[in-house]
VEXMARLUM-592699 format. One record per residue: residue in three letters; residue number from 0; y, z, x of N, C-alpha, C, CB in turn. Coordinates in steps of 0.05 Angstrom, whole numbers, plus 5000, padded with zeros to 4 digits. Glycine has a CB too. Layout:
// residues N
{ALA,NUM,{Y,Z,X},{Y,Z,X},{Y,Z,X},{Y,Z,X}} ...
//
This chain:
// residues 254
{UNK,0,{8708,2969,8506},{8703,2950,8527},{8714,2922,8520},{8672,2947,8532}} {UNK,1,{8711,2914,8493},{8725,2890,8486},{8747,2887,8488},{8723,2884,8468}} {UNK,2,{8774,2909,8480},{8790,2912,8475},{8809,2916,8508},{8787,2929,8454}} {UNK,3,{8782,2924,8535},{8792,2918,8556},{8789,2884,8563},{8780,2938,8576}} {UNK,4,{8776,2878,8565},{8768,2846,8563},{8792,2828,8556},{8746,2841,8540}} {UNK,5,{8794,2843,8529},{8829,2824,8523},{8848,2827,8539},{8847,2831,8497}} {UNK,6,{8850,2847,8542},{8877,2860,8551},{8878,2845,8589},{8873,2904,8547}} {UNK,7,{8849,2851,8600},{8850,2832,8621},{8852,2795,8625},{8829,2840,8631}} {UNK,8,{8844,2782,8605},{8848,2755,8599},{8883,2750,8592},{8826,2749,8572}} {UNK,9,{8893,2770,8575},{8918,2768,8568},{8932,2769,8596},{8926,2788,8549}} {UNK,10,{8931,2785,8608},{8941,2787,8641},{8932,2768,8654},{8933,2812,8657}} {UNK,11,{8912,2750,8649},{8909,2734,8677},{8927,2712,8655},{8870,2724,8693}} {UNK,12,{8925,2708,8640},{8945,2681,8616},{8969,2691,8633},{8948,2685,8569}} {UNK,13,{8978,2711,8629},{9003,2714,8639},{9016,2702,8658},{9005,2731,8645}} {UNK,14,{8986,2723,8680},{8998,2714,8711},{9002,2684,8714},{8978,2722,8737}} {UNK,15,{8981,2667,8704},{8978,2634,8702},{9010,2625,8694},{8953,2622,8672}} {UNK,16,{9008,2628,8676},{9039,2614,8665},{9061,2623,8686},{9051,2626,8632}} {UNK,17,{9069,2647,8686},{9084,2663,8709},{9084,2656,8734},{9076,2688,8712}} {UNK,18,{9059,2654,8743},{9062,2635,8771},{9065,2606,8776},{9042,2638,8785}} {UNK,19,{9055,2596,8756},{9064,2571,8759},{9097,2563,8756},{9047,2558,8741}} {UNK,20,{9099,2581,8733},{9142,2574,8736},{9152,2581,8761},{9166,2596,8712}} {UNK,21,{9144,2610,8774},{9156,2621,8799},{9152,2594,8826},{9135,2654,8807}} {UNK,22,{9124,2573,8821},{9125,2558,8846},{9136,2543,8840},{9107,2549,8860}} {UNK,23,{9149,2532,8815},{9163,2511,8812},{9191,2511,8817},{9160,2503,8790}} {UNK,24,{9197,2544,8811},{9225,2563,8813},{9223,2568,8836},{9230,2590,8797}} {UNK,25,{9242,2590,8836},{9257,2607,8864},{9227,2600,8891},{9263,2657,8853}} {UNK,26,{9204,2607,8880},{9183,2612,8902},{9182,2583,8906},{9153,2629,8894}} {UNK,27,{9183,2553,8896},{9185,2532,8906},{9204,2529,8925},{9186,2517,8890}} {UNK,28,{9231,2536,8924},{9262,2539,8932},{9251,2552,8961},{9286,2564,8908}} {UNK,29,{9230,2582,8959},{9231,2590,8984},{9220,2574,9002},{9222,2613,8986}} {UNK,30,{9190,2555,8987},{9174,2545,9010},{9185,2525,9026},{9150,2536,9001}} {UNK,31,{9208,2514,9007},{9226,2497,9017},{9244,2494,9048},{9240,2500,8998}} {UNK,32,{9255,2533,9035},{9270,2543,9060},{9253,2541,9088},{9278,2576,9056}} {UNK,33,{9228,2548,9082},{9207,2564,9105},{9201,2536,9113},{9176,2588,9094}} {UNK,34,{9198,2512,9100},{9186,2492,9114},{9212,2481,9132},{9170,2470,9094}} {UNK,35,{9236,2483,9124},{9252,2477,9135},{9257,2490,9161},{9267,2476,9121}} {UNK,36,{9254,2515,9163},{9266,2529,9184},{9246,2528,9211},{9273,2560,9174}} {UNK,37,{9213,2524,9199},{9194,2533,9215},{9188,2499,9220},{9170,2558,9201}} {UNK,38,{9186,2491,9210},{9183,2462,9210},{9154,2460,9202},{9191,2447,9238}} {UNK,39,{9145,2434,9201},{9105,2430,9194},{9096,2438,9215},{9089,2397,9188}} {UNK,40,{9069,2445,9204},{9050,2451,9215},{9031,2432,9229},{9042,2462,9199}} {UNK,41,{9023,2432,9253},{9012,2415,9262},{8980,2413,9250},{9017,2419,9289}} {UNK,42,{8978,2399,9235},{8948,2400,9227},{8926,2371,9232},{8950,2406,9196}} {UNK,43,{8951,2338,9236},{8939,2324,9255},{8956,2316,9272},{8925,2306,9247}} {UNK,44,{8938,2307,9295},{8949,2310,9322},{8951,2279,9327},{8930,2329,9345}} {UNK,45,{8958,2271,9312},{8966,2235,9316},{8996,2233,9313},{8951,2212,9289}} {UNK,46,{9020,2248,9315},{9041,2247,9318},{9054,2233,9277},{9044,2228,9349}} {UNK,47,{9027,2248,9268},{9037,2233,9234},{9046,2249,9221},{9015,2221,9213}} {UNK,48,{9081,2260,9224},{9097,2281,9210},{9089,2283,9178},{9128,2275,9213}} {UNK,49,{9090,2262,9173},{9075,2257,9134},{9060,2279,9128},{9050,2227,9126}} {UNK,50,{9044,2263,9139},{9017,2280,9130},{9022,2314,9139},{8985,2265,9150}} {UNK,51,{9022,2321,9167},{9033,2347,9172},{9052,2361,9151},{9046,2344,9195}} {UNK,52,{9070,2341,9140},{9090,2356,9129},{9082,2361,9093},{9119,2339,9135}} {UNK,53,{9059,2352,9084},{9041,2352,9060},{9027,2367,9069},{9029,2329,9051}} {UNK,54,{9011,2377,9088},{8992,2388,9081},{9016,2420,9094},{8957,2375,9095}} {UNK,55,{9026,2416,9104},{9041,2443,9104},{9048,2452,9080},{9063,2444,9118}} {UNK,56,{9067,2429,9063},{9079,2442,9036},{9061,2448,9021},{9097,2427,9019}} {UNK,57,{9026,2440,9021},{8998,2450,9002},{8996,2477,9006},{8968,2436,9011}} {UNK,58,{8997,2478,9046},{8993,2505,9047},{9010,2526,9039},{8990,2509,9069}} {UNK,59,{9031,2522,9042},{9050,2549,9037},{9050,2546,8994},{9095,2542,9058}} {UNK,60,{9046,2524,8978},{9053,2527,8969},{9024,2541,8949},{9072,2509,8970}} {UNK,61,{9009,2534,8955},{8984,2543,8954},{8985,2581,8952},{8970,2529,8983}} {UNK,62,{8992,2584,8985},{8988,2612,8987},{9021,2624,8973},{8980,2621,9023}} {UNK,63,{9035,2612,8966},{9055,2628,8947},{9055,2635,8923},{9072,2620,8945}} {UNK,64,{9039,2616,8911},{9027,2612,8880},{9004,2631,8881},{9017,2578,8872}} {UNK,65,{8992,2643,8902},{8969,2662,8895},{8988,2684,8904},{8937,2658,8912}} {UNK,66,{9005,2692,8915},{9014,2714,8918},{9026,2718,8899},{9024,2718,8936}} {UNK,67,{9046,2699,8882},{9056,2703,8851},{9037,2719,8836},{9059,2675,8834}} {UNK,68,{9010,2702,8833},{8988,2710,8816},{8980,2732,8825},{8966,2694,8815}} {UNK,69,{8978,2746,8840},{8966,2767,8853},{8984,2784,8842},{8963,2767,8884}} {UNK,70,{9009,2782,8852},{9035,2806,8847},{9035,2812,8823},{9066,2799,8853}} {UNK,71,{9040,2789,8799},{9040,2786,8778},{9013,2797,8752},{9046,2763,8782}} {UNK,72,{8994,2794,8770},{8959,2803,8754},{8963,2837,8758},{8918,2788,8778}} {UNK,73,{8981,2845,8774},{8967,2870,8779},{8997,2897,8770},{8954,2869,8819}} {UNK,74,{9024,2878,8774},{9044,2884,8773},{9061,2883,8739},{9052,2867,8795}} {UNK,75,{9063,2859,8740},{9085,2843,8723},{9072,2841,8693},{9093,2810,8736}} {UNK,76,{9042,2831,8689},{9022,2819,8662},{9019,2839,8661},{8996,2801,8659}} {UNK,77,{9008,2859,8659},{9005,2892,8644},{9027,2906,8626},{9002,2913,8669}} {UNK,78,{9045,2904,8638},{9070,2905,8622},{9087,2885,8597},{9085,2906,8642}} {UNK,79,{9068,2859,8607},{9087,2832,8585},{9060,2835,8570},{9099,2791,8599}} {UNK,80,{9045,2844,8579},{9011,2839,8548},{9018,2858,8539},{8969,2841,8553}} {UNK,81,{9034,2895,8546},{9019,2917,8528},{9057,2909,8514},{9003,2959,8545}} {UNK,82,{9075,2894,8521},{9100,2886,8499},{9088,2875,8482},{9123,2868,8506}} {UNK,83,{9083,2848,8485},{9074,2829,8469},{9053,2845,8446},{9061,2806,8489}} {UNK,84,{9034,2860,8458},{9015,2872,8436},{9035,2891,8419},{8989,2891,8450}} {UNK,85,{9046,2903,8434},{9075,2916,8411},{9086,2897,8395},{9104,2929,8426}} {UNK,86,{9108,2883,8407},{9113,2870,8391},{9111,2856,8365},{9114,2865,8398}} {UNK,87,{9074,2844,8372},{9063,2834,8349},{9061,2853,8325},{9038,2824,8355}} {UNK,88,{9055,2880,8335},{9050,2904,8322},{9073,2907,8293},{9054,2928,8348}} {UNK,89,{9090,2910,8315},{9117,2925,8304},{9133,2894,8277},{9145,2935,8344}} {UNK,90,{9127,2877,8285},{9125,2847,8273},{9107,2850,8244},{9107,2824,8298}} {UNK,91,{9088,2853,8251},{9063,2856,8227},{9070,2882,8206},{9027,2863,8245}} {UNK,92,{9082,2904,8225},{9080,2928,8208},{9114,2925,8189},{9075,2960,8230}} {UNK,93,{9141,2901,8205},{9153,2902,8190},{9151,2880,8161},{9170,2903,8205}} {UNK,94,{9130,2860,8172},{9128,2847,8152},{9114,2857,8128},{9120,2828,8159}} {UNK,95,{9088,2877,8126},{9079,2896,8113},{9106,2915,8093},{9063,2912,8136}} {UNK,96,{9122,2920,8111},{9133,2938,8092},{9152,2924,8071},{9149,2959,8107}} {UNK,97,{9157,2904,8087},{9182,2875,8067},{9165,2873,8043},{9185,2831,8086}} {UNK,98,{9140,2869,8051},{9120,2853,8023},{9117,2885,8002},{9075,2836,8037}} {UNK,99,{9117,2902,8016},{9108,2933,8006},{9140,2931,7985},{9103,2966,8039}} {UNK,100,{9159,2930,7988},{9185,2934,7981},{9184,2921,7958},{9205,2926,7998}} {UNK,101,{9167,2898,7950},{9180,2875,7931},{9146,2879,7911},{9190,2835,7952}} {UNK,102,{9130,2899,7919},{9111,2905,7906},{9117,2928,7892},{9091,2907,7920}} {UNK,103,{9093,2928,7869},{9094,2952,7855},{9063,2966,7850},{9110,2945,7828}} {UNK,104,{9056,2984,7838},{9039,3004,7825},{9040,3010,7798},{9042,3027,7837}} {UNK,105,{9021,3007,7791},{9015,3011,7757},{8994,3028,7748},{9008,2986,7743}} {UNK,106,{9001,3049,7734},{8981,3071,7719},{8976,3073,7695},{8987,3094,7722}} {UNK,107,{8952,3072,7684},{8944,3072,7657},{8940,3089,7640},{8928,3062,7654}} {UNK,108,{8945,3103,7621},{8935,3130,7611},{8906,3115,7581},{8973,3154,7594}} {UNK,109,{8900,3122,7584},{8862,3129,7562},{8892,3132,7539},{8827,3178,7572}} {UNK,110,{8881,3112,7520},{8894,3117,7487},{8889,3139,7473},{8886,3098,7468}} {UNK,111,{8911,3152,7464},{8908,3169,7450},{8922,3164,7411},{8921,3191,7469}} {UNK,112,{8910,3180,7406},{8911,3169,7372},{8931,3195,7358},{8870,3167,7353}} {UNK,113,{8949,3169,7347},{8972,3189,7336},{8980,3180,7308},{8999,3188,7355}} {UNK,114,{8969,3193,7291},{8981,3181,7260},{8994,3173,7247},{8982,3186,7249}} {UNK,115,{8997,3166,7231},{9016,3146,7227},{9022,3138,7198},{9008,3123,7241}} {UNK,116,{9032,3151,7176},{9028,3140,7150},{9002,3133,7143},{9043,3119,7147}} {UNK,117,{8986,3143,7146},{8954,3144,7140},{8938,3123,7157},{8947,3136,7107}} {UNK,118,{8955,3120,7176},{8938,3097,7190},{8941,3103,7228},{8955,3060,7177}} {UNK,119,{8918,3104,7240},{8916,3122,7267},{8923,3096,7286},{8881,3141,7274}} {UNK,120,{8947,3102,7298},{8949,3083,7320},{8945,3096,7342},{8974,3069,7321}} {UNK,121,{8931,3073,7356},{8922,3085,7391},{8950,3069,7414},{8877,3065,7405}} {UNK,122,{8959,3086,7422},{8984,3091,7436},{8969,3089,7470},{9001,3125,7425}} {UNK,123,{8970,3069,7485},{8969,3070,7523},{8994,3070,7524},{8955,3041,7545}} {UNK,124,{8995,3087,7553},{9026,3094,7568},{9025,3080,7591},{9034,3128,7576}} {UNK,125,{9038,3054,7598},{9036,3047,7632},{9063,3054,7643},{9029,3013,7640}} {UNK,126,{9061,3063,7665},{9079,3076,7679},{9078,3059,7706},{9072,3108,7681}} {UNK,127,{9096,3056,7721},{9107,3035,7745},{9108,3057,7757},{9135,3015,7744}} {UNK,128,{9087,3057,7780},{9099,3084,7811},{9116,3073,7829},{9074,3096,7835}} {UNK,129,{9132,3047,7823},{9145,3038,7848},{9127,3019,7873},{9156,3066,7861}} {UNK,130,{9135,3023,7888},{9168,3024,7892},{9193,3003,7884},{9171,3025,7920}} {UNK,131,{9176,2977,7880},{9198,2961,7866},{9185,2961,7834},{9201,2927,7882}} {UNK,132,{9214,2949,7825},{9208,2946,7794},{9189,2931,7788},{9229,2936,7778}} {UNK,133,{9174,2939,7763},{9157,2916,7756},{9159,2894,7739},{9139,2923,7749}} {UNK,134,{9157,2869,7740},{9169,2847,7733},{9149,2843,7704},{9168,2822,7760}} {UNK,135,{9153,2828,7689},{9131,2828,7666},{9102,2839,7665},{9126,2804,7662}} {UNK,136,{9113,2864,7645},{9087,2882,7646},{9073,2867,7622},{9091,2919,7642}} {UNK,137,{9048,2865,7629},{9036,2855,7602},{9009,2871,7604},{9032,2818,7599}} {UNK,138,{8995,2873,7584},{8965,2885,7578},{8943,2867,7564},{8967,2911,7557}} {UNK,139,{8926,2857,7563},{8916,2835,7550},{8879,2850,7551},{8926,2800,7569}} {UNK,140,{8871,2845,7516},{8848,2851,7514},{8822,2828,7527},{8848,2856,7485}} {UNK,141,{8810,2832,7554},{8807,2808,7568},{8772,2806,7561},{8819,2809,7604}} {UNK,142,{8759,2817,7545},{8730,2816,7538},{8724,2836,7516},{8711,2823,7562}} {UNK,143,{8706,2828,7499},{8698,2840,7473},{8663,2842,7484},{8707,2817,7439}} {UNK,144,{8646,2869,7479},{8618,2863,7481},{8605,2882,7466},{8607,2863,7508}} {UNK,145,{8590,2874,7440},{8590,2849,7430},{8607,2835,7415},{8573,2846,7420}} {UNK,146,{8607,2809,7408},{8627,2800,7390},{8633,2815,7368},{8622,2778,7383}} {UNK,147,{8646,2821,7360},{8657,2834,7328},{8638,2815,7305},{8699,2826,7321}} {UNK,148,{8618,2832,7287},{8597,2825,7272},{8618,2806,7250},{8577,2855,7261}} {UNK,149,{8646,2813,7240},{8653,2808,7226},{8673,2766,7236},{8664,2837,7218}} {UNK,150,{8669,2768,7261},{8685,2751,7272},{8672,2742,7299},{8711,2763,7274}} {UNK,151,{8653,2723,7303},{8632,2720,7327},{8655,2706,7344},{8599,2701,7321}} {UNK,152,{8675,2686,7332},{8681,2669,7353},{8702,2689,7371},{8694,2639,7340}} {UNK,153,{8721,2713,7364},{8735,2727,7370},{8725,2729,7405},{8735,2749,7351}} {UNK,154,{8712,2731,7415},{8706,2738,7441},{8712,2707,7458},{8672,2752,7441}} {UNK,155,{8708,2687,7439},{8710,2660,7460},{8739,2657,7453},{8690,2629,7454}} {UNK,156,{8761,2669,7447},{8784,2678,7449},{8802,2683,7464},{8782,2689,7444}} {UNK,157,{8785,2709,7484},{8793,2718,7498},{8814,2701,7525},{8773,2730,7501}} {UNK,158,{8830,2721,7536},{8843,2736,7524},{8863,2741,7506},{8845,2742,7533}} {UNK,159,{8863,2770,7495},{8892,2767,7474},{8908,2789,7482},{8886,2770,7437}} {UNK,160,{8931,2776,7475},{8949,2797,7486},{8959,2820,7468},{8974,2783,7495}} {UNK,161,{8960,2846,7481},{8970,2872,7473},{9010,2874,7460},{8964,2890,7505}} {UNK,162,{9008,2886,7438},{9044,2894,7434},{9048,2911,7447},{9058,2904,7408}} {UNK,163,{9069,2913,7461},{9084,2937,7464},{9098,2948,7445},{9100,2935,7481}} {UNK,164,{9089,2977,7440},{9098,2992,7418},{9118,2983,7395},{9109,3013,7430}} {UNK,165,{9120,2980,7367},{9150,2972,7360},{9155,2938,7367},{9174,2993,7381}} {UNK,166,{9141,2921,7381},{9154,2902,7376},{9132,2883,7374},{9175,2899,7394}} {UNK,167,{9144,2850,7364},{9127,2834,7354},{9118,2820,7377},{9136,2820,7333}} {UNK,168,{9093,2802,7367},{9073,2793,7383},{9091,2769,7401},{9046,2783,7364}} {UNK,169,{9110,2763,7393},{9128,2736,7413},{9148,2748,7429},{9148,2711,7393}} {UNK,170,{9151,2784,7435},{9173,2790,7447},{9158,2782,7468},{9188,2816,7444}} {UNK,171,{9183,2786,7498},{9184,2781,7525},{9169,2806,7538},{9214,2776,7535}} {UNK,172,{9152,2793,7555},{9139,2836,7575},{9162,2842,7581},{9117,2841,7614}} {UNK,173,{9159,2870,7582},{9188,2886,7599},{9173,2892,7616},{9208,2913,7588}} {UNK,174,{9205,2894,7633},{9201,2900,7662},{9204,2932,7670},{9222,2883,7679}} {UNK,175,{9198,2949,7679},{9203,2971,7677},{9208,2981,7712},{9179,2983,7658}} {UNK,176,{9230,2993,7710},{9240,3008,7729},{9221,3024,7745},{9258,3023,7718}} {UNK,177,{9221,3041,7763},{9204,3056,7778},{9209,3082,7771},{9206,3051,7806}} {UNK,178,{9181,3097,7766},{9176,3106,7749},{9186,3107,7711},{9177,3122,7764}} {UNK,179,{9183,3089,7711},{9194,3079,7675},{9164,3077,7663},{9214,3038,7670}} {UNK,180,{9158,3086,7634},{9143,3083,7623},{9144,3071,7602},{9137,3096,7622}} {UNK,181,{9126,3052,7595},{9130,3036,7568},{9101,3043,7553},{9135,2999,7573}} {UNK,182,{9100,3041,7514},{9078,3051,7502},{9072,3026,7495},{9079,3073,7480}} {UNK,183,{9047,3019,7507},{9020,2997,7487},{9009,3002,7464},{8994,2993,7499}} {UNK,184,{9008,2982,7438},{8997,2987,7422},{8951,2976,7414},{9022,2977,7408}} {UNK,185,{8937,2983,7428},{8918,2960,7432},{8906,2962,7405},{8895,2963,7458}} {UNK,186,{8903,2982,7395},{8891,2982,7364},{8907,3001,7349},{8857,2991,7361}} {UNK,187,{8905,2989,7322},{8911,3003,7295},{8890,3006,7281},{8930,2989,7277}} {UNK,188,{8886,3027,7262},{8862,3033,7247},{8876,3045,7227},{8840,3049,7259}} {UNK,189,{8860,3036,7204},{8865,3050,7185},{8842,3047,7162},{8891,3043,7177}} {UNK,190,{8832,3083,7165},{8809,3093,7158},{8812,3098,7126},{8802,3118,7175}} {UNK,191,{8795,3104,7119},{8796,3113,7090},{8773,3100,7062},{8828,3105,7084}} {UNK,192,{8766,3076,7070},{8758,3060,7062},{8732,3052,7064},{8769,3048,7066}} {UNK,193,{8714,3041,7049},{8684,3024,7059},{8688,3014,7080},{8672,3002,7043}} {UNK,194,{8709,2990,7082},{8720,2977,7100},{8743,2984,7107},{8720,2957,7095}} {UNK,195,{8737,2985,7143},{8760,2993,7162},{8771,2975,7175},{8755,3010,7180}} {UNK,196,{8807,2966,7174},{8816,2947,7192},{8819,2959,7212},{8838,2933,7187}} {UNK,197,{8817,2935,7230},{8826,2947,7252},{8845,2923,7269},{8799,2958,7268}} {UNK,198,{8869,2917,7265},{8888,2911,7272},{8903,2916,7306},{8898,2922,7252}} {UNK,199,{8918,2890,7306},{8936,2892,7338},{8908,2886,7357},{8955,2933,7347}} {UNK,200,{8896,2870,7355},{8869,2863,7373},{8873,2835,7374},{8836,2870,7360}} {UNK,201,{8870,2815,7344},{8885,2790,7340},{8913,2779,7341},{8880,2787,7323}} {UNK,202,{8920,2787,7361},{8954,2785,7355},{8961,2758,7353},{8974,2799,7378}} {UNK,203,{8940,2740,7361},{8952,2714,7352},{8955,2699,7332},{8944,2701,7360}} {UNK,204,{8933,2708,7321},{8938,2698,7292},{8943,2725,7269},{8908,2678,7282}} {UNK,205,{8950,2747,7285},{8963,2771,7256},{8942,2778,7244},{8983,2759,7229}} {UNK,206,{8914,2771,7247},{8892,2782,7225},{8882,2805,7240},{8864,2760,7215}} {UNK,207,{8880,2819,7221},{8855,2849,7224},{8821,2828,7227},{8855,2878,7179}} {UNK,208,{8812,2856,7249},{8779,2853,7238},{8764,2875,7233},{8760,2839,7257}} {UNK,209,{8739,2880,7221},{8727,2895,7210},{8702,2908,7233},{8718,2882,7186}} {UNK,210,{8711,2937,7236},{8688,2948,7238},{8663,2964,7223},{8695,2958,7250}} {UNK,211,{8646,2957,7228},{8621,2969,7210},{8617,3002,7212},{8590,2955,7222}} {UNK,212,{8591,3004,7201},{8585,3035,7209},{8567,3025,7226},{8573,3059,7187}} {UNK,213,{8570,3047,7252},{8550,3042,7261},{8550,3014,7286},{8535,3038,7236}} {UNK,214,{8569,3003,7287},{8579,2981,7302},{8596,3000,7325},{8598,2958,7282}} {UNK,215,{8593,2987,7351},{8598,2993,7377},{8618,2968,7389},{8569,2997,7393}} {UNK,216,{8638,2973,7394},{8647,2947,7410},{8652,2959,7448},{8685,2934,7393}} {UNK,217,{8646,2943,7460},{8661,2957,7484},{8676,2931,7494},{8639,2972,7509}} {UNK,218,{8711,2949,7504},{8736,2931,7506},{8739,2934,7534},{8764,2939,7487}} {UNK,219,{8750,2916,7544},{8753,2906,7572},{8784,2901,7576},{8736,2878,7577}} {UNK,220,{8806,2922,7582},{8830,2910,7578},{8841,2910,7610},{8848,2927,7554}} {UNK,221,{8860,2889,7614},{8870,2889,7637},{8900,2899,7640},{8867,2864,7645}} {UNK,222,{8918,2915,7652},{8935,2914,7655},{8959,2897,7677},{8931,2931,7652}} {UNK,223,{8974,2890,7681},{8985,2874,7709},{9015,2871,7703},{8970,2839,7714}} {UNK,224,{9022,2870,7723},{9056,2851,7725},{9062,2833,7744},{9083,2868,7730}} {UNK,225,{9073,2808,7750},{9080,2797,7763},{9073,2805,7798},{9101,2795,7753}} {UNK,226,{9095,2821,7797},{9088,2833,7833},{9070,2858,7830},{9121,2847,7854}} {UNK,227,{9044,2864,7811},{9033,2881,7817},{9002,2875,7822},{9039,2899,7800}} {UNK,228,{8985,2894,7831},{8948,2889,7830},{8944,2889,7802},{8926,2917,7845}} {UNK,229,{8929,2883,7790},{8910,2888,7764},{8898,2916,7764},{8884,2866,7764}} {UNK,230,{8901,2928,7739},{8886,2954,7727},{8868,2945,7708},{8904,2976,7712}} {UNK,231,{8844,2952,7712},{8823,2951,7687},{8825,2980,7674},{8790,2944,7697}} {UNK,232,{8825,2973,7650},{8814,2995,7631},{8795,2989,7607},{8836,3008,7619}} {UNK,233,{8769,2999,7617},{8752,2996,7604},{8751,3020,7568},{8731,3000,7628}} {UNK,234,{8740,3002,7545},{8741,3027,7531},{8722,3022,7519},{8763,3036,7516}} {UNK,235,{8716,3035,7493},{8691,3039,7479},{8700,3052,7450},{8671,3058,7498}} {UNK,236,{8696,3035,7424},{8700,3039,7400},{8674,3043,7389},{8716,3019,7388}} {UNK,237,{8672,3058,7370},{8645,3057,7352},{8660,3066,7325},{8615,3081,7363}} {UNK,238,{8642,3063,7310},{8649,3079,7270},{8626,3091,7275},{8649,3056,7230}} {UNK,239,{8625,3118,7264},{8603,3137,7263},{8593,3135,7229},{8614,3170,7274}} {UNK,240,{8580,3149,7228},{8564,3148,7201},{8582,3157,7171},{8538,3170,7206}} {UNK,241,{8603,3179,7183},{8620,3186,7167},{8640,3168,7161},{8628,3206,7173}} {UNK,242,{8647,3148,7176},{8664,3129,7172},{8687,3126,7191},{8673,3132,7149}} {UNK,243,{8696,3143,7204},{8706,3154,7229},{8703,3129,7251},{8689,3182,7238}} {UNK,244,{8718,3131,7256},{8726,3103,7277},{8737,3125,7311},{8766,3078,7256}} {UNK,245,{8724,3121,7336},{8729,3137,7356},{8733,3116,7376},{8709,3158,7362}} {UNK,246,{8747,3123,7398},{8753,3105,7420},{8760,3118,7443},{8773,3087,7415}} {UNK,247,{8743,3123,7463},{8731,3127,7483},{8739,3115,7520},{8707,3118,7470}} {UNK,248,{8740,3133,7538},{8741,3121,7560},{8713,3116,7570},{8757,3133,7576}} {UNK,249,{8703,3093,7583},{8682,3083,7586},{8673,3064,7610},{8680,3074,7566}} {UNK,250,{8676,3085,7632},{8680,3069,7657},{8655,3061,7666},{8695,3084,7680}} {UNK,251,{8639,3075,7654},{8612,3059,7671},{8598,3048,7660},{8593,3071,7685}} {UNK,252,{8611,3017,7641},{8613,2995,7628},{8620,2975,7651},{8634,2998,7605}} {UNK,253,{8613,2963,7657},{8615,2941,7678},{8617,2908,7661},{8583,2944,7701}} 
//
């Protein structure tokens, strides 16, 4: 019902504008002809052509301008409102796809732990679905809860940024092609010990920190690029009793 409502207001906007150019146009031109040929109308009888010849041009021009509107409300505006509603349409849906073109998609894979000279690095894969390239991929550890027992201020830190595999903490994000995959490094561990580092968390200042036994962290990492949405990936570290260090997907961590 609303959507008739418009569609009738849009048609009378129409006819309005439409008729008013037509009496100023050609349909002014005609009333012109007709007053000429037929001459005024006698409407007072005091021999005062003026006036006769004003209130004639009111009348005709009056009833021409409603026949515009008339022709036009029922004829002509039905057809320029259901364009115009296209138009806008076809307008919106190409500007959508322009912005869609110069955007991208980003997918995260859950770290998996791959060894390493005695020391277990956790390896994320982000992958670009397109459709455009993605412009500086970066990953950044954006919340610690709770602070690291060994390092309280670490959380008012935040955030710190992730390596990409192999390279140092001052290289440039890459940009990665559609469907291109690049490997994140978010933690290093290396078990064996009373004390376990746990490395590539501080990347700003290069230091390891220590997890306990028995200590829980839950990590809050963001993924993004320039032209893309934000990915959260939530995770979840603990040391178990044996000394064992595990890291976890942990989505219903808020």
């Amino acid at each position: 019902m609303r959507n008739l409502l418009s569609f009738y207001r849009e048609c009378g906007r129409e006819s309005l504008s439409r008729s008013w150019n037509a009496a100023n146009g050609f349909v002014g031109a005609t009333v012109g002809a007709a007053m000429t040929a037929l001459g005024p109308l006698s409407f007072i009888d005091i021999g005062n052509n003026v006036a006769n010849g004003v209130l004639t041009f009111l009348v005709y021009f009056v009833t021409a301008y409603l026949l515009a509107f008339v022709l036009g409300f029922f004829f002509v505006s039905p057809f320029l409102a259901w364009k115009n509603e296209r138009d806008a349409r076809v307008k919106a849906e190409r500007n959508k796809n322009s912005t869609d073109e110069t955007r991208c998609t980003l997918s995260v894979t859950l770290p998996q732990c791959i060894p390493s000279y005695g020391s277990e690095r956790w390896i994320t894969k982000i992958t670009n679905q397109g459709p455009a390239a993605a412009l500086g991929v970066q990953m950044q550890l954006v919340d610690i809860v709770p602070p690291p027992k060994c390092d309280p201020s670490f959380r008012d830190r935040c955030p710190h940024k992730v390596n990409v595999s192999g390279l140092v903490f001052d290289a440039l994000p890459p940009n990665l092609a559609r469907g291109q995959t690049e490997k994140f490094e978010p933690v290093i561990i290396h078990p064996g010990g009373p004390v376990v580092p746990v490395n590539n968390m501080d990347t700003e200042h290069g230091r390891g920190l220590m997890i306990e036994i028995g200590e829980r962290w839950h990590l809050f990492y963001r993924v993004f690029a320039t032209n893309s949405n934000a990915v959260d990936l939530p995770l979840s570290m603990c040391r178990k009793a044996d000394g064992s260090v595990v890291i976890e997907g942990n989505d219903h961590v808020h």
